[in-house]
N, CA and C atoms as an extended XYZ file, in Angstrom:
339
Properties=species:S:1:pos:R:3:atomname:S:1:resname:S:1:resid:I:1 pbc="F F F"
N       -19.760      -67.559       52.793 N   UNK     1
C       -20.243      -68.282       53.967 CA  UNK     1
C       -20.210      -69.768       53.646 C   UNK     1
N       -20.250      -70.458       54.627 N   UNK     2
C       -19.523      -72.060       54.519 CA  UNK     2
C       -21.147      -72.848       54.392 C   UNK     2
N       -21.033      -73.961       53.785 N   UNK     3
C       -22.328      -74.686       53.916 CA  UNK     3
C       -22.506      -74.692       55.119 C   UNK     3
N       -21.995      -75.619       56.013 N   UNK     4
C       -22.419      -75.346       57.515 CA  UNK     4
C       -23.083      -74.392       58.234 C   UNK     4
N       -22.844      -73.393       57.671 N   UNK     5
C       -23.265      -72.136       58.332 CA  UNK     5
C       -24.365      -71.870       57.590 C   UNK     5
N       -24.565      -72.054       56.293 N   UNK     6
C       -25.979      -72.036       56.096 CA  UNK     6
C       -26.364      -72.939       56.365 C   UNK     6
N       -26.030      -74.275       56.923 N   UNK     7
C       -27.216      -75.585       57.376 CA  UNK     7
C       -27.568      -74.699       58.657 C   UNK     7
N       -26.787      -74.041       59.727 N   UNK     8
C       -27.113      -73.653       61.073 CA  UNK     8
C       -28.394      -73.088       61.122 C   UNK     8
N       -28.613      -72.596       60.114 N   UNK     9
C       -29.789      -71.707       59.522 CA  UNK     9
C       -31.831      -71.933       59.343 C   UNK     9
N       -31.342      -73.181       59.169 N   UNK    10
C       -32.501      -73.722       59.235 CA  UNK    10
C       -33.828      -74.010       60.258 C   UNK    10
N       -34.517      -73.652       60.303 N   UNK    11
C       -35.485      -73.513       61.216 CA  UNK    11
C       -36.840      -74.244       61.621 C   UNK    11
N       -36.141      -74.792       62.818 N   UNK    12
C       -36.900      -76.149       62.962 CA  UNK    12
C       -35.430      -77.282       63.209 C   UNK    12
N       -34.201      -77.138       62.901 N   UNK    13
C       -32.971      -77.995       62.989 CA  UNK    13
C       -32.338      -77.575       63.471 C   UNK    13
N       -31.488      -78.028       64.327 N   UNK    14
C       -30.270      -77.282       64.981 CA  UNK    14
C       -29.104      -78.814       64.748 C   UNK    14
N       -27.983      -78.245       65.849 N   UNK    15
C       -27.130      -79.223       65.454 CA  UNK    15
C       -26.920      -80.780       65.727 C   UNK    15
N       -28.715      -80.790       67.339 N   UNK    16
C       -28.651      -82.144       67.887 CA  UNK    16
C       -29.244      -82.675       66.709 C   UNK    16
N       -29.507      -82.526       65.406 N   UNK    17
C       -30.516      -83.206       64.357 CA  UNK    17
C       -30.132      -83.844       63.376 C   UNK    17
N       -28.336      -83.353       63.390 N   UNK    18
C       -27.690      -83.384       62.019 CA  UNK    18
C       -27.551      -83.190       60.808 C   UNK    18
N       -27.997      -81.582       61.105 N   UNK    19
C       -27.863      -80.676       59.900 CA  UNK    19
C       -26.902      -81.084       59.103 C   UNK    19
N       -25.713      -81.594       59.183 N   UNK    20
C       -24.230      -81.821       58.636 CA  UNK    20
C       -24.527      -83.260       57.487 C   UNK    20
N       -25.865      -83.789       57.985 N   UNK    21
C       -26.263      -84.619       56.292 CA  UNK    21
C       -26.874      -83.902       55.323 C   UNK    21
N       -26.193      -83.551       54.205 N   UNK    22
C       -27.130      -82.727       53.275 CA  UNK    22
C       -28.174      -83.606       52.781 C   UNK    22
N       -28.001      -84.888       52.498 N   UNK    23
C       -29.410      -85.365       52.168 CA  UNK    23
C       -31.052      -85.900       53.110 C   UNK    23
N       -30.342      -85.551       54.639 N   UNK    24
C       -31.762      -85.912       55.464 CA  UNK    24
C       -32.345      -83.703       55.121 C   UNK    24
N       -30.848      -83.294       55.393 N   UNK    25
C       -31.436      -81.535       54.989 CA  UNK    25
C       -32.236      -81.100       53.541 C   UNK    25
N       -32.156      -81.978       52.698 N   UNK    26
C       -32.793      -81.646       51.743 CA  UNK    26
C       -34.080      -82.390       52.274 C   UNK    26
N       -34.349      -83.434       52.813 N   UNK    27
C       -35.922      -83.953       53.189 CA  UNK    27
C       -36.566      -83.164       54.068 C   UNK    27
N       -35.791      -82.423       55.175 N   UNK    28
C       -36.365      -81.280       56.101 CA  UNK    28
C       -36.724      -80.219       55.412 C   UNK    28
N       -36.420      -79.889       54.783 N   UNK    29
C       -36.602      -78.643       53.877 CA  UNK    29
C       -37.980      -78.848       52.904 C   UNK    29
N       -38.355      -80.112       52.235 N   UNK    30
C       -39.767      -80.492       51.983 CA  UNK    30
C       -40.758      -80.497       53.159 C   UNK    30
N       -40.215      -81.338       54.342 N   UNK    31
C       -41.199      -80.972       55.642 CA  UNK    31
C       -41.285      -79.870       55.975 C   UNK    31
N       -40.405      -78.678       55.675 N   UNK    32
C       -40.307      -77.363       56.579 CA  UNK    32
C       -41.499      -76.619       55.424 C   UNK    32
N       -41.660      -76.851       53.976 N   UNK    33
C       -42.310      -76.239       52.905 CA  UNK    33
C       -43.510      -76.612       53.281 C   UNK    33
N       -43.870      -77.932       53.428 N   UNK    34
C       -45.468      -78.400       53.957 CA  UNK    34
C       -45.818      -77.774       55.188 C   UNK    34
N       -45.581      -77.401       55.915 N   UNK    35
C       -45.384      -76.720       57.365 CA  UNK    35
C       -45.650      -75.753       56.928 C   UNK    35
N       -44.811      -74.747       56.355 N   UNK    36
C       -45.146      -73.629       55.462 CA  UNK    36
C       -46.420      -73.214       54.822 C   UNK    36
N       -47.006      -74.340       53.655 N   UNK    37
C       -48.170      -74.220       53.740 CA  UNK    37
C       -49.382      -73.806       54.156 C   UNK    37
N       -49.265      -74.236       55.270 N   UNK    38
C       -50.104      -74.110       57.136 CA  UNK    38
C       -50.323      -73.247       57.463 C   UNK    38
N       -49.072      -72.316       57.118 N   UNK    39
C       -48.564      -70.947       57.783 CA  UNK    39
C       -47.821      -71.379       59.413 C   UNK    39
N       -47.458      -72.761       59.027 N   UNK    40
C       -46.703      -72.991       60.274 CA  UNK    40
C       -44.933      -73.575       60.354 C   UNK    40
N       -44.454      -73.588       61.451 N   UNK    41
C       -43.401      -74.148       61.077 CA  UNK    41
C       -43.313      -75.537       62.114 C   UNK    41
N       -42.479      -76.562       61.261 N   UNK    42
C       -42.151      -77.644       61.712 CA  UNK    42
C       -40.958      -78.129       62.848 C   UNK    42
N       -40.955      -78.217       64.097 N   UNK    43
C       -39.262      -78.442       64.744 CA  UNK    43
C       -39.486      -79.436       65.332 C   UNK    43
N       -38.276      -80.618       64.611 N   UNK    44
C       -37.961      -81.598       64.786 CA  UNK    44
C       -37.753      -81.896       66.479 C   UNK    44
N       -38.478      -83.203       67.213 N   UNK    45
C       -38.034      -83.811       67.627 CA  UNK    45
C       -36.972      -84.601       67.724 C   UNK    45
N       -37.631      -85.683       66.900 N   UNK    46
C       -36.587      -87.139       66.867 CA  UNK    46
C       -37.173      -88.096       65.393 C   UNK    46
N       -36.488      -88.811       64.807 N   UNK    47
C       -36.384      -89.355       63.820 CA  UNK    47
C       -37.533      -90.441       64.376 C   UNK    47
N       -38.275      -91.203       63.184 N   UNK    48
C       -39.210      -92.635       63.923 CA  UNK    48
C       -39.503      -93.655       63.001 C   UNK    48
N       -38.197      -94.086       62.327 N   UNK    49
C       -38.062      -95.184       61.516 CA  UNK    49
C       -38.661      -94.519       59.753 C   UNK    49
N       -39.146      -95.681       58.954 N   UNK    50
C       -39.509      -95.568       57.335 CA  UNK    50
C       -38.561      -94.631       56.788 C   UNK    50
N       -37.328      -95.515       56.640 N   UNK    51
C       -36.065      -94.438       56.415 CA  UNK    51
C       -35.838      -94.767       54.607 C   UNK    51
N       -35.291      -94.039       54.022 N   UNK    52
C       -34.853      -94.221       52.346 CA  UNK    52
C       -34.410      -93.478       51.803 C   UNK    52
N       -33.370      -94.015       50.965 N   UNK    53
C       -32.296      -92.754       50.545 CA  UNK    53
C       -33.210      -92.898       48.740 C   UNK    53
N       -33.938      -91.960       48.344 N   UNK    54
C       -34.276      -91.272       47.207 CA  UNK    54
C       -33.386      -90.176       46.319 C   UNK    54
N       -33.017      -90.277       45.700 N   UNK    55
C       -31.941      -89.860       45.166 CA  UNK    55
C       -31.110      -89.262       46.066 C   UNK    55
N       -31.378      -87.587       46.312 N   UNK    56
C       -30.416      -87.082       46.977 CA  UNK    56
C       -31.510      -86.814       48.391 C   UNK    56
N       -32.123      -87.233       48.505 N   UNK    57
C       -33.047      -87.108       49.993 CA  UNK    57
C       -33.044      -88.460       50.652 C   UNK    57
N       -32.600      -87.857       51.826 N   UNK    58
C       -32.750      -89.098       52.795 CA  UNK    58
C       -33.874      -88.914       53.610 C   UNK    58
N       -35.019      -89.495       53.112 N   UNK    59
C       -36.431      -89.488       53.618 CA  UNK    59
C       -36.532      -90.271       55.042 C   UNK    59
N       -37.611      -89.895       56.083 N   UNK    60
C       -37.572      -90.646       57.517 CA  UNK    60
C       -38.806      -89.993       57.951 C   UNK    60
N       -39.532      -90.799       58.529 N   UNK    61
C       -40.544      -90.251       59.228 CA  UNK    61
C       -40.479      -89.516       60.587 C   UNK    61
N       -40.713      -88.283       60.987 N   UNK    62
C       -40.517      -87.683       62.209 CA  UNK    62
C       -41.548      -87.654       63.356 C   UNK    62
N       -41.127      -87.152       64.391 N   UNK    63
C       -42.232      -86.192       65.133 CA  UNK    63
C       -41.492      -85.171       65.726 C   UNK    63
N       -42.261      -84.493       66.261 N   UNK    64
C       -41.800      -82.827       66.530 CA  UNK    64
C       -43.121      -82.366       66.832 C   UNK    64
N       -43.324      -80.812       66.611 N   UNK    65
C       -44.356      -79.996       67.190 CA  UNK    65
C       -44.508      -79.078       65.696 C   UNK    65
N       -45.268      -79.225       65.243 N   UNK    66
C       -46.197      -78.257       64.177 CA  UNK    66
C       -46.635      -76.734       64.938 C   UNK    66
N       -45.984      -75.577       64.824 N   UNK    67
C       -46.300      -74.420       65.987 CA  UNK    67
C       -46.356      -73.105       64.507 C   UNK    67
N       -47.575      -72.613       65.334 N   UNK    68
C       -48.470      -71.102       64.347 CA  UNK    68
C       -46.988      -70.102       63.962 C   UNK    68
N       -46.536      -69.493       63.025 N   UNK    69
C       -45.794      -68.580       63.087 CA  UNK    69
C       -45.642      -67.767       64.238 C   UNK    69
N       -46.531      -67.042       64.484 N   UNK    70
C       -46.357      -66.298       65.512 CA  UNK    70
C       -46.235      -66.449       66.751 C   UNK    70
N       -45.881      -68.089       67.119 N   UNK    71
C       -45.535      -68.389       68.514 CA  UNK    71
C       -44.384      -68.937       68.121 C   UNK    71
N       -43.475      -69.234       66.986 N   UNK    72
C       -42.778      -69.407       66.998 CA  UNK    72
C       -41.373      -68.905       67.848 C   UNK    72
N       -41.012      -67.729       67.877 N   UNK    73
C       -40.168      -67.219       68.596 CA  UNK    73
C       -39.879      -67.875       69.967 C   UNK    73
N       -41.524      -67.875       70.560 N   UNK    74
C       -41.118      -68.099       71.767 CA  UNK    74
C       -41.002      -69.685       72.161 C   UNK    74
N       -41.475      -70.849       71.032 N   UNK    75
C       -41.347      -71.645       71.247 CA  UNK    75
C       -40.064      -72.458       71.154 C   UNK    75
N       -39.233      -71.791       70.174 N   UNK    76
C       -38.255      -71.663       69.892 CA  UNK    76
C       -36.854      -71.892       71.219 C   UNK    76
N       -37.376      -70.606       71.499 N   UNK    77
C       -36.137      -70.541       72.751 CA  UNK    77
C       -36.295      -71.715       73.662 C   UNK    77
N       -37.123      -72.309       73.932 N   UNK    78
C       -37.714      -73.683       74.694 CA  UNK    78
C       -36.873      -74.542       73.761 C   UNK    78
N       -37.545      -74.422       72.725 N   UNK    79
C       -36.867      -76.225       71.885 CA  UNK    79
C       -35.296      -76.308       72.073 C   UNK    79
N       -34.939      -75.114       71.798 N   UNK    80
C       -33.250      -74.918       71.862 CA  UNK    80
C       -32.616      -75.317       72.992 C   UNK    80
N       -33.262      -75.276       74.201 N   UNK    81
C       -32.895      -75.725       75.578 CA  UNK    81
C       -32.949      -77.309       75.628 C   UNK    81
N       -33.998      -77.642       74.484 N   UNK    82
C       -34.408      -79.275       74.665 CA  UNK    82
C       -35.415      -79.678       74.612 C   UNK    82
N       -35.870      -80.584       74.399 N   UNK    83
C       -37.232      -81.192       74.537 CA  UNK    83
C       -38.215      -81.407       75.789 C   UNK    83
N       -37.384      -81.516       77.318 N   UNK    84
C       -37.748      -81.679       78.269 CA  UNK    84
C       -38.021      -80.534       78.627 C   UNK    84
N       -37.396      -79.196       78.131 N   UNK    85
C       -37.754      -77.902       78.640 CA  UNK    85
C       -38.914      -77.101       77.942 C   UNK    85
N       -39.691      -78.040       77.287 N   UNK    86
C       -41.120      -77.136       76.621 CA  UNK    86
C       -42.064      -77.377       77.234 C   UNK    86
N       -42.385      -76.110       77.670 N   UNK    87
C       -43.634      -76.129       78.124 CA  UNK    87
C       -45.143      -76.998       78.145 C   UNK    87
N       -45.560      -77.477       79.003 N   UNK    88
C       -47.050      -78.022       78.626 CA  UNK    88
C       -48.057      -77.107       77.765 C   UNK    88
N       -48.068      -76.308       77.767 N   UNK    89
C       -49.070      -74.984       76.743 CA  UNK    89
C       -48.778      -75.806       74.983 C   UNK    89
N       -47.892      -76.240       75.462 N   UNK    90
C       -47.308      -76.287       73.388 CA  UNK    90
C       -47.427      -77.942       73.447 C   UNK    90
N       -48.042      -78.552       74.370 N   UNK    91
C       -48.118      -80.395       74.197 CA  UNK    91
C       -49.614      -80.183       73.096 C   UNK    91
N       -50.218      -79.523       73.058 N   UNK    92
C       -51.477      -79.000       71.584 CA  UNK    92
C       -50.753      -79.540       70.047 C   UNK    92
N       -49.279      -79.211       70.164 N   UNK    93
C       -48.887      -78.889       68.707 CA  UNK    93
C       -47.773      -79.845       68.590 C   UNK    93
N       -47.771      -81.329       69.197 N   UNK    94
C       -47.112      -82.370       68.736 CA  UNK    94
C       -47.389      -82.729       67.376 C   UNK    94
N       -46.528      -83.166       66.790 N   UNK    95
C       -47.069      -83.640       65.561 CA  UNK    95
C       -45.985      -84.708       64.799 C   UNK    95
N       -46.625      -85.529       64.189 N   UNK    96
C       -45.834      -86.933       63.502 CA  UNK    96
C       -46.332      -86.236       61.988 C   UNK    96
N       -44.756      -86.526       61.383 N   UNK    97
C       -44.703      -86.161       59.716 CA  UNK    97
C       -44.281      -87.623       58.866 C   UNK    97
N       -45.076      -88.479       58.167 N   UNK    98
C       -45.316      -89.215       57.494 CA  UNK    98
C       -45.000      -89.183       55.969 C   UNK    98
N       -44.155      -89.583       55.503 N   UNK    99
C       -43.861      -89.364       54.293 CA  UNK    99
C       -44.275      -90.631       53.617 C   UNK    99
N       -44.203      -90.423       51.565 N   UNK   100
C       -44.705      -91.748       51.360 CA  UNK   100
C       -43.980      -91.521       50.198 C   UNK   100
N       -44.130      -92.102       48.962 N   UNK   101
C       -44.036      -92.205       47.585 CA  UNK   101
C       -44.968      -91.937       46.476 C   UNK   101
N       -45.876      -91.254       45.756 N   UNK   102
C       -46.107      -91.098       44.632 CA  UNK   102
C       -46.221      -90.487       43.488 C   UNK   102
N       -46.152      -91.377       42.617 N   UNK   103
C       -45.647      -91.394       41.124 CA  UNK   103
C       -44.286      -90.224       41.190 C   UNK   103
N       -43.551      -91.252       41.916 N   UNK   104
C       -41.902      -90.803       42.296 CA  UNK   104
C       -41.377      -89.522       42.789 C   UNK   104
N       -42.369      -89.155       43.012 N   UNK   105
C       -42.289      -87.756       44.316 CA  UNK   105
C       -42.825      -87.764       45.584 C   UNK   105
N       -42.007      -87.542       46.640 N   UNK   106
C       -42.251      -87.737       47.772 CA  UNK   106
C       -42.836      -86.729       48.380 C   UNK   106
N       -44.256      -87.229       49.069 N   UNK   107
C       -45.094      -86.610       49.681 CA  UNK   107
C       -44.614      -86.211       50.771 C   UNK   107
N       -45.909      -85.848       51.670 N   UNK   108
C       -45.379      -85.433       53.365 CA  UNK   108
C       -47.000      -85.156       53.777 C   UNK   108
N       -47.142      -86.276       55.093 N   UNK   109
C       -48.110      -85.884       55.910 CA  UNK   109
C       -47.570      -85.251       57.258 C   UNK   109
N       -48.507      -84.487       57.290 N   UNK   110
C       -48.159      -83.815       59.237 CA  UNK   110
C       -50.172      -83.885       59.566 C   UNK   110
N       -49.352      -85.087       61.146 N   UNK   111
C       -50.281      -85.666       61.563 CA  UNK   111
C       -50.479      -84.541       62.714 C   UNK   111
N       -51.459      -84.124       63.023 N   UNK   112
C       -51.593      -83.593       64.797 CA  UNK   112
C       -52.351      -84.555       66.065 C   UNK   112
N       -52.468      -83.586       66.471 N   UNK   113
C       -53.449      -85.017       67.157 CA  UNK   113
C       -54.608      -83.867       68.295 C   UNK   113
C-alpha cells in the first residue's frame, strides 16, 4: 500500500488538510495522541498561525472540534461534507490546539471552550 493511502487513513484529516505533507502529518498525529488521551478524537478545521518546522514536524496551531469517541461516527459523516454542514448539537466541542516547546519536545494544548 502507497504512503498516500495510508495518509488517507488518518482520522480527523482528510485530503482538504494536506495529508500529502508528511511533516504537518507527523504533528497531527501528536494532536490526534493528546486527543486520544481524552478518549477523544481531534478533526481538524483550519490551520491558525505559530507555524515551525522542528525537525521533521511541521508544528501549527489549529482549531477543529475535540468529539467523545462514540459520537464520532456520526460526526464524522458531517465533517466530511464540510464545515458548514455540522450540525449546531456539536458547536459544544470546538476546540483550539496550542502547541509550544519544552525542553525540546513539543507539547500540545486542546483548548475547549
Amino acid at each position: 500500500m502507497s504512503e498516500q493511502n495510508n495518509m488517507k487513513k488518518i482520522v480527523g484529516l482528510d485530503s482538504r488538510y494536506g495529508f500529502e505533507d508528511e511533516q504537518f502529518v507527523n504533528f497531527f498525529l501528536l494532536v490526534q495522541a493528546k486527543a486520544n488521551e481524552q478518549g477523544k478524537i481531534f478533526y481538524i478545521d483550519c490551520g491558525e498561525g505559530n507555524i515551525a518546522l522542528i525537525g521533521n514536524v511541521l508544528a501549527m496551531d489549529l482549531s477543529g472540534w475535540l468529539i467523545d469517541q462514540s459520537d464520532a461516527q456520526e460526526f464524522e459523516s458531517y465533517w466530511l461534507e464540510g464545515s458548514d454542514y455540522i450540525p449546531d448539537k456539536f458547536t459544544k466541542f470546538e476546540c483550539e490546539e496550542e502547541w509550544y516547546l519544552e525542553d525540546d519536545a513539543i507539547c500540545i494544548n486542546l483548548i475547549t471552550f
